[in-house]
N, C-alpha and C positions, 0 to 999 in steps of 0.2 A: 504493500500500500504506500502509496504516496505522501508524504509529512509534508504538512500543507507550513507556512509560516505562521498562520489562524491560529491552527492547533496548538505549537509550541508555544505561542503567546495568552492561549488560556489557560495550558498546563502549569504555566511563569505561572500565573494571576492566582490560580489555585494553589501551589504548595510551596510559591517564594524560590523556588531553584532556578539556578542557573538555565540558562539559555540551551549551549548544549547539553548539559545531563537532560533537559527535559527533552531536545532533539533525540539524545543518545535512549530515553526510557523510550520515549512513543515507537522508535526504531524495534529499540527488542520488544513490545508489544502488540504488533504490526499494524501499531495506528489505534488503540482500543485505550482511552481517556481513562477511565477506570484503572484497569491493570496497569496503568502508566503510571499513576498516583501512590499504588500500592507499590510498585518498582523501586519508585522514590524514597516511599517511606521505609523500605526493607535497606537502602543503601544511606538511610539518613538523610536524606537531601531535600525534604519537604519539612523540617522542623525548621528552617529557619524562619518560614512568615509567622511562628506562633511566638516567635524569641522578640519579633521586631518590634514591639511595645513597650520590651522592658530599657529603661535606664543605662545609658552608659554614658560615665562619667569618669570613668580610669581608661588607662590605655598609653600613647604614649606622640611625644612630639619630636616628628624625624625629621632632618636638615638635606639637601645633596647642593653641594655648592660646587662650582669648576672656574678658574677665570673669571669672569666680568658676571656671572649668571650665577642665582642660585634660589632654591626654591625652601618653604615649611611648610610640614603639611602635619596636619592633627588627626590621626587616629582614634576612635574612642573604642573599649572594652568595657563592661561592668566590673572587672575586678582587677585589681593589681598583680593576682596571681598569672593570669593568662597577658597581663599587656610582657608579663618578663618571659612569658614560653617561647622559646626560641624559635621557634617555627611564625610565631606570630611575630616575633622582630625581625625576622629573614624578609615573613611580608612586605609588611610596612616598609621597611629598607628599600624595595622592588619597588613598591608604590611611589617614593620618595627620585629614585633612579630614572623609572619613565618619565614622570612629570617634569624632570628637571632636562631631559632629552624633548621635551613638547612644547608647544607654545599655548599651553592650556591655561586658563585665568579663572573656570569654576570648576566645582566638586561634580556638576553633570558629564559635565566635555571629558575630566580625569576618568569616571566610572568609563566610560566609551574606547577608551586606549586601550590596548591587549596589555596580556601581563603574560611577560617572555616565558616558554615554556610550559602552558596549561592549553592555550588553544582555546582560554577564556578570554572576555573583556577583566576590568579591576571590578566593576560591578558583579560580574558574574565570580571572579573570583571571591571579593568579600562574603556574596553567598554560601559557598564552598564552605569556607572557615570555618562561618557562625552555624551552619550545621556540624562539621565537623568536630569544631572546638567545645560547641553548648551554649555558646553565649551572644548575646546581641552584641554587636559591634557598627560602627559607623566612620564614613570617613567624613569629619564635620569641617574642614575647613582649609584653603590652602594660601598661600602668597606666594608671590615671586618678585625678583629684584632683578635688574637688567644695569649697569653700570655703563655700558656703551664700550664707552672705554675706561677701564679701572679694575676694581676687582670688588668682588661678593665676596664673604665670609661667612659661614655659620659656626655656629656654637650653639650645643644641647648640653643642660645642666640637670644632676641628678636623675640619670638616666631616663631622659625624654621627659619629664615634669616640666621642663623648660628648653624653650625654643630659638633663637634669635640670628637674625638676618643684619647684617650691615652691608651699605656698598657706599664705595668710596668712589669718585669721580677724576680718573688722573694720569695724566700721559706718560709718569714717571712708571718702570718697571722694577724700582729700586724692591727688594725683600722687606725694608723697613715697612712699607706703604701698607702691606697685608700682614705684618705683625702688631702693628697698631691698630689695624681696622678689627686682628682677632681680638686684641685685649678691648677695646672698644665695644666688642659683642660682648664678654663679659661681665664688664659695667653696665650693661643694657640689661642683662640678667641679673645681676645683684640690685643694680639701681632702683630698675622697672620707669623710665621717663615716659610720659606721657607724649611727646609729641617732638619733634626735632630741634624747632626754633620757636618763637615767638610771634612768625607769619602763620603758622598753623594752627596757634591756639584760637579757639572761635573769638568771636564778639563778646557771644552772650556770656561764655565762662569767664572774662574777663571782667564783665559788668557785673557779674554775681558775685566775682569774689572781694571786689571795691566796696561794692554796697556793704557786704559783710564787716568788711573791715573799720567802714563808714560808721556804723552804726554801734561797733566796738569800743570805740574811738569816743565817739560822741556819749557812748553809756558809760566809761571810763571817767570821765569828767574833762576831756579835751578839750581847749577851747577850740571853736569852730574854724576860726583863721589859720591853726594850725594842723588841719585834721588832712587836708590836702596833702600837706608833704609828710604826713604820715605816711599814709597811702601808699604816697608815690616810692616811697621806701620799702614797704609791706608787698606790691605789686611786683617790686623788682627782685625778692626775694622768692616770692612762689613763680615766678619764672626759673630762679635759679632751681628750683624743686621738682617743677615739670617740663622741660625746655633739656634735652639730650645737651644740644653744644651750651648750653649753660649751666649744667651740675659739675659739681665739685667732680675733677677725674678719682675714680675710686684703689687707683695705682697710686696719684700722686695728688690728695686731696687740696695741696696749696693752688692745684691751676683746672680751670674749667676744661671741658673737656675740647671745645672748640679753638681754645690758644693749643692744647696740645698738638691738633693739627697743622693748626697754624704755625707752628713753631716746626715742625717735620718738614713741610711744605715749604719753608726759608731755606734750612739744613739742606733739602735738594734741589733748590732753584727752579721748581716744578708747583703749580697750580693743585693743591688736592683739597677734592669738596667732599665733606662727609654729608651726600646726599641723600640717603633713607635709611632705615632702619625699621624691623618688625620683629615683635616680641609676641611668642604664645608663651599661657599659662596653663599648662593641662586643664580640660575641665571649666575653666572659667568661664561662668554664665549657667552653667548646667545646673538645672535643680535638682541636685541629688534628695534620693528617696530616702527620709529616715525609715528606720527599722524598727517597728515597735516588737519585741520580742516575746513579750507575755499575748499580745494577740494573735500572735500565729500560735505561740500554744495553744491558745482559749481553741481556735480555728480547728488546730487537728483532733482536740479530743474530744469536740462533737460528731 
């Protein structure tokens, strides 16, 4: 019998597998929906649409950086055990490898790439997994950084918990330029800056954090006339707090981190702009599920 595209795509819709393993079931089935479903569920490959509800908020944040280019992408697991199972950091590593080989900019376009060696897409492989492993899994997020000319850097902290992306902008090929853009990603991990510079901070967070300080000021017993160049002093320190080339460098806390550049960039008679940076924190935003432990007892012993 002939496997129509139709069929393999109601077979997906029913038990969440892969593409071809549902190709591959209806095949040894010869085309018979049912017996297709049971195939699946005999090789595991149909639990994962009943996993894809639950929580996943561990897992882990993998880097592939090369040259002027480099990518972060966020894997989620429900537990910590499985983001460290080897097989599942082989994955993620592969997932991490392709994208940074693509010119892909969402999590749709990344599931659509093959992943070398299965004769799956990444979406059908992630499938794959979370049947095989037991657990819900998701790939929630990615970035990439493009320097033109200059270089990328990543750095992952406490085994994938932490993510981070620098790229620098600059004609020099000196060694220095990518040792300080790594210790730079460091900083960006330790630090966590909100935003590059001071052109990036919005309006409004700006005007929020005035008024705040406004009104601290003036409940303190300030007098009015002088409550301005408070501010203006209070403004230029939470800059220094959320502003990358404005925090303290965390190597050498006497110099921000933008003279450091600036100061490398003299040393080689070369132009380098510390032009973007991206920070993952595992998990971050995820509403993780508390656990109430006495009502899953109450649960099983009725």
């Amino acid at each position: 019998m002939s496997i129509t595209a139709s069929m393999v795509s109601e077979l997906r819709k029913k038990t969440g597998a892969g593409m071809m393993d549902c190709k591959k079931a209806l095949s040894e089935t010869g085309g018979n929906m049912d017996e297709a479903v049971d195939y699946l569920r005999k090789k595991g490959l149909s639990a994962a649409a009943k996993k894809s509800g639950r929580v996943a908020s561990e897992g882990v944040v993998v880097a592939a950086a090369e040259g002027a280019k480099g990518v972060l992408v966020e894997v989620n697991a429900e537990t910590d055990f499985v983001a460290k199972n080897a097989d599942f950091q082989t994955f993620v590593q592969g997932i991490a490898s392709v994208c940074l080989a693509s010119s892909v900019t969402t999590i749709e376009a990344l599931k659509e790439l093959a992943f070398p060696g299965t004769g799956r897409n990444i979406g059908e492989e992630l499938t794959h997994h979370i049947a095989t492993i037991g657990e819900n899994m998701s790939l929630r997020r990615l970035d990439r950084c493009d320097a033109g000319t200059g270089v990328v850097v990543s750095y992952i902290h406490g085994a994938g918990k932490i993510g981070v992306l620098v790229e620098c902008k600059t004609a020099s090929q000196d060694p220095q330029v990518e040792a300080l853009a790594r210790q730079i990603a460091m900083h960006v991990a330790a630090a966590s800056p909100q935003y590059l510079n001071r052109a990036e901070v919005p309006t409004e967070v700006v005007e929020k954090e005035k008024e705040i300080m406004r009104v601290k000021a003036l409940e303190s017993g300030k007098p009015e006339n002088i409550v301005e160049k408070i501010i203006l002093g209070q403004i230029n320190k939470f800059f220094g707090e959320v502003c990358l080339l404005e925090q303290a460098f965390v190597i050498d806390p006497d110099q921000q981190v933008g003279k450091v550049v600036e100061k490398l960039a003299k040393e080689l008679g070369s132009t380098i702009e510390l032009s973007a940076f991206v920070r993952y924190q595992l998990g971050e935003g995820i509403e993780k599920k508390a656990d109430d432990f006495a009502a899953e007892v109450a649960a099983l012993s009725k």
